[in-house]
C-alpha positions in Angstrom: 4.3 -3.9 28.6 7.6 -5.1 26.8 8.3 -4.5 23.8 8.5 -7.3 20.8 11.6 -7.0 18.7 11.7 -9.2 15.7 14.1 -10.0 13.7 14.0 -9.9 9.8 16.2 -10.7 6.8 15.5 -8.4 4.0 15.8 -10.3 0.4 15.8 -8.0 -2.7 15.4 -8.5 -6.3 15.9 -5.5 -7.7 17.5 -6.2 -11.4 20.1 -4.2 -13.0 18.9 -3.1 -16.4 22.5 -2.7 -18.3 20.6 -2.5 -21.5 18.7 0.6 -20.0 21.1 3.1 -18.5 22.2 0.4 -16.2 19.2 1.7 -14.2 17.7 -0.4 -10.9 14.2 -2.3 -12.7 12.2 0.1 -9.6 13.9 3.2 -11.2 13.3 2.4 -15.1 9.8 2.0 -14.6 9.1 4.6 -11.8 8.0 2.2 -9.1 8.7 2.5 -5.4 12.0 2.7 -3.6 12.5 -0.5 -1.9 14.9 0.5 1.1 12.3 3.5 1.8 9.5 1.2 1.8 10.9 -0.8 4.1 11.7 1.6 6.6 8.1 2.6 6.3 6.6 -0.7 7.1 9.0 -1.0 9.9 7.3 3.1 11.1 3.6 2.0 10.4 3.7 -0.8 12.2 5.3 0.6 15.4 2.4 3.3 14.8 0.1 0.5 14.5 1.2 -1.2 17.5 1.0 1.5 19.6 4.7 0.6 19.6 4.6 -2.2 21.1 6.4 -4.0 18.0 9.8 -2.8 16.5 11.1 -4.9 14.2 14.9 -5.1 13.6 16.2 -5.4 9.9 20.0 -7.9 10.8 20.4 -8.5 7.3 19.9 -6.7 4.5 20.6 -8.6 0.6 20.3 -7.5 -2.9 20.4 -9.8 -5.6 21.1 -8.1 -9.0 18.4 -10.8 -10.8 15.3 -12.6 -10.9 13.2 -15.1 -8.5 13.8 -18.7 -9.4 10.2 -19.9 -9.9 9.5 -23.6 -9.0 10.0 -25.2 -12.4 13.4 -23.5 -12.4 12.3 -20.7 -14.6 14.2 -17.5 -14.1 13.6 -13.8 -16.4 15.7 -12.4 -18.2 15.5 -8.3 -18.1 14.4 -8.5 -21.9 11.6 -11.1 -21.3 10.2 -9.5 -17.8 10.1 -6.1 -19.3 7.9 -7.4 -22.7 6.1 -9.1 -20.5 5.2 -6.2 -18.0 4.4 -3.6 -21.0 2.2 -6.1 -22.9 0.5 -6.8 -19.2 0.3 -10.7 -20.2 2.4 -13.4 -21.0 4.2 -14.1 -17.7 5.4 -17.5 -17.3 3.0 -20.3 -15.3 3.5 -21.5 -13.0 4.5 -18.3 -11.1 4.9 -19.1 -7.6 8.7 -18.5 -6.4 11.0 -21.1 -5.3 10.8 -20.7 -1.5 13.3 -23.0 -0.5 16.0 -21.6 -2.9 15.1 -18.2 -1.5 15.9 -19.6 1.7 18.9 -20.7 1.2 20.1 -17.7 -0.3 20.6 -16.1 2.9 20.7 -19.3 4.8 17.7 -18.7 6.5 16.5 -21.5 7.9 19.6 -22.6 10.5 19.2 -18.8 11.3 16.0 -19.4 12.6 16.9 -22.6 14.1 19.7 -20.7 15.8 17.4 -18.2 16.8 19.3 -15.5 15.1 16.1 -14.5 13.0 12.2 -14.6 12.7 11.0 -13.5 9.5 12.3 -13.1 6.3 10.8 -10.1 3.7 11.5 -10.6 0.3 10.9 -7.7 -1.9 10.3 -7.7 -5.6 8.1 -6.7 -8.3 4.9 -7.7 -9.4 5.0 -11.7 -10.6 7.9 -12.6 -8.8 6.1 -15.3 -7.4 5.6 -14.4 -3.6 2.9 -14.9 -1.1 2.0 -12.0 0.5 2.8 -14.0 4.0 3.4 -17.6 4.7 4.3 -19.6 7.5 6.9 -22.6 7.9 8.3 -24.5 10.8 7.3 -27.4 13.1 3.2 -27.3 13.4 3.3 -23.6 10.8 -0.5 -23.3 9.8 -2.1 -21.6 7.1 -1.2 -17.7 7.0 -2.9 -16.6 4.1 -1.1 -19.0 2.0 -0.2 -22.6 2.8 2.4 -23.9 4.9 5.9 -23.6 3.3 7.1 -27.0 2.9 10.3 -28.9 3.6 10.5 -26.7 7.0 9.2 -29.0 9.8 12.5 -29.4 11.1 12.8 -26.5 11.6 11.5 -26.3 15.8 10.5 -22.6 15.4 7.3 -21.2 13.6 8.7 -18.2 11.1 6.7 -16.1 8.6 8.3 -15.5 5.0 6.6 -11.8 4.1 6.4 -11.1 -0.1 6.6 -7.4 -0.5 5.9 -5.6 -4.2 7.7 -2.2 -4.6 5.1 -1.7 -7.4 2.6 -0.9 -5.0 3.1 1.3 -2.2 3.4 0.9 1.8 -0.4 0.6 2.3 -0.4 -2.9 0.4 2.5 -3.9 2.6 -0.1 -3.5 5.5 -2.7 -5.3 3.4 -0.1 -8.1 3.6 0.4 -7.7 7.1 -3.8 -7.2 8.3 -4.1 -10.5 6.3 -1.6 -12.5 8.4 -3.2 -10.9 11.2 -6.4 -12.3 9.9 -5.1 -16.0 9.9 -2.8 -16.1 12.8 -5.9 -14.6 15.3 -8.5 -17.3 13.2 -6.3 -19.6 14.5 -5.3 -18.7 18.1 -9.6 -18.6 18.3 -10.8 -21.5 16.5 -11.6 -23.5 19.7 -13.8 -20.7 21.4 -17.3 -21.4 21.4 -19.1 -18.2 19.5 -20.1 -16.0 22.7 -16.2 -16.5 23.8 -14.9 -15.9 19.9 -13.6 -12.4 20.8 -11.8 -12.0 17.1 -15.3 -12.9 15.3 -16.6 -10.0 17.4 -13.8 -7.7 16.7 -14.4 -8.1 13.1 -18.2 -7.8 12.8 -19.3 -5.4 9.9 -22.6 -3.8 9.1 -23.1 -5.6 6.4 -23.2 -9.0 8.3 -24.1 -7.7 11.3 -26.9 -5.0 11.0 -26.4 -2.8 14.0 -23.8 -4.4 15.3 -20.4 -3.3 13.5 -17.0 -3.3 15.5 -13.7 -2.9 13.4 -14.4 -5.0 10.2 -11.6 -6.7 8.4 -9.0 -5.6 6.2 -11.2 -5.9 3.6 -14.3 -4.8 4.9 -14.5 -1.3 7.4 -17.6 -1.5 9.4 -19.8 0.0 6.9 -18.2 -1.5 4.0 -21.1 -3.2 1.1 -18.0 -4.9 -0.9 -14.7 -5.7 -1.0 -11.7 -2.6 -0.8 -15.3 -0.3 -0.2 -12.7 1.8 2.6 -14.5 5.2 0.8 -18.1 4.4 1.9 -19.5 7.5 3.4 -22.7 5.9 5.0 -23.5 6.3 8.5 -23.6 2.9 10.4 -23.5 2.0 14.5 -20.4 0.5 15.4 -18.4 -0.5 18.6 -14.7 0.3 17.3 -13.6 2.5 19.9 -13.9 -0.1 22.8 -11.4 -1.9 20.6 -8.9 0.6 21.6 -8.3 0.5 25.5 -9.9 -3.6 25.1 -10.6 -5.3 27.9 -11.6 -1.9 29.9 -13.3 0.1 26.9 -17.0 0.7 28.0 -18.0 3.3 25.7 -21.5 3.5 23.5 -21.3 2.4 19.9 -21.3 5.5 17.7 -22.0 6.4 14.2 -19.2 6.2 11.6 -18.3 6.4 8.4 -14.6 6.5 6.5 -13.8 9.9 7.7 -12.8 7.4 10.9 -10.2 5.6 8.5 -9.3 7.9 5.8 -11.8 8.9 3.6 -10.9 5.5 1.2 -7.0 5.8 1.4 -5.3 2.2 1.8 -3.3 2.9 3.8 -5.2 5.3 6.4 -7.6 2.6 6.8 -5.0 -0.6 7.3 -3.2 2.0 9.7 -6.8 2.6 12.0 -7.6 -1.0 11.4 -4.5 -2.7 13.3 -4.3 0.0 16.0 -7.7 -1.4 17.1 -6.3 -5.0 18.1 -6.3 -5.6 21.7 -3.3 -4.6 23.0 -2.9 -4.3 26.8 -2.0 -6.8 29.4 -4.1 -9.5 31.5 -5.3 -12.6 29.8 -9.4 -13.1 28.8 -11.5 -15.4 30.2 -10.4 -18.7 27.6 -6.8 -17.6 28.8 -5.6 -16.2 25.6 -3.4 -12.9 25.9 -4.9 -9.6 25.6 -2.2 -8.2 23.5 -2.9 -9.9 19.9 0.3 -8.6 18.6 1.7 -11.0 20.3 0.3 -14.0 18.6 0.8 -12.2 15.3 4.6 -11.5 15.7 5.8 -14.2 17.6 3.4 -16.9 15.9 4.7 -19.5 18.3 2.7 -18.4 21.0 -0.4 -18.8 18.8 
């Protein structure tokens, strides 16, 4: 099976603190390097895929600064650092200026050009980013709404927002979810015995008996959300997940020591190896390699 190679653009906000030893904002307060995490999002997911998806960073910017939010508003290194040690009093609306992030790196005619599919911003926590969102001609809900002012653009392209607060797992989170909405959507016209993502992501908890993989919320034998540590014993299909369409094996019982014993990460990691990902098409004609849809969201 070929492999997919996107293309990103990496945007960074990572502020210069002059003020403070004219240290990086991620080193004064101890947070995550951004380049490293990166180049672990790009490792997890060829993991994940079963490397069938290796992305390609092109470019690579850092802005020495803030996120314009959409009323123009901008931080100063003063005001975002009172802000983060009092944990309140960030500015509303927060939601970052998309289109001026865009043009930064001139991002759209890229994509037009075909030079570039996705672009990854990273920042920090209340910069103002979805954690995915789609734009282009007929873009669709991917866990945010559709970016506007980009239906010109003839090529569906997903804007990730990364937070080098958090650590690589949540950058999975980011990604599971966008899996969540792109594979809602390539199945929304399957009647319910044909709905092969509904049965993917059946968990004990709606489906007594009858567990598969879960969501990224939910593992099979999850009772609430982020419940990834839940050591109860519960029936579930997941391993015919993994070698999907030809996986004929008995549902077994599991419990997290299957998907990390409650680590993020771990979890995210077991959950997207399980999406279909061989060749042939199922019976409604949609490819057996999901990945596919969820990289290359034109095809969905």
């Amino acid at each position: 099976m070929s492999v997919i190679t996107p293309r990103a653009i990496v945007l960074l906000h990572d502020p210069v603190l002059e003020k403070h030893g004219a240290r990086k904002l991620h080193e004064h307060l101890g947070w995550h390097d951004p380049h490293a995490l990166v180049q672990q999002y790009i490792d997890d997911i060829s993991t994940a895929s079963h490397g069938l998806v290796k992305y390609q960073i092109t470019e690579s910017h850092e802005v020495d600064g803030y996120p314009e939010l959409v009323d123009g508003f901008t931080y100063t290194d003063e005001a975002y650092l009172q802000c983060w040690q009092a944990r309140s009093r960030f500015h509303k609306p927060e939601g970052a200026d998309y289109a001026r992030l865009m043009q930064i790196v001139d991002f759209l005619p890229k994509v037009q050009a075909g030079l570039a599919d996705e672009l990854w911003l990273m920042g920090f926590p209340y910069a103002g980013y979805y954690e995915s969102a789609m734009g282009g001609r007929d873009a669709f809900w991917c866990n945010a709404p559709v970016i506007g002012g980009t239906q010109h653009v003839s090529r569906r392209f997903i804007v990730m927002g990364f937070n080098f607060e958090r650590d690589v797992g949540c950058m999975l989170e980011d990604m599971g979810h966008r899996a969540e909405s792109i594979l809602e959507h390539v199945f929304r016209n399957e009647i319910p015995t044909r709905n092969l993502w509904r049965q993917f992501s059946l968990y004990d908890k709606i489906a007594r008996g009858h567990a598969a993989c879960g969501n990224v919320h939910f593992a099979p034998n999850s009772e609430r959300d982020y419940d990834w540590g839940n050591r109860r014993m519960v029936l579930s299909t997941a391993d015919n997940w993994l070698d999907f369409p030809h996986g004929n094996r008995a549902a077994r019982a599991m419990n997290c020591a299957e998907w990390g014993n409650g680590d993020m990460r771990a979890h995210h990691l077991w959950w997207l190896q399980h999406l279909p990902h061989t060749e042939g098409l199922s019976a409604g004609g949609i490819s057996n390699n999901w990945w596919s849809y969820i990289v290359e969201p034109d095809r969905a």
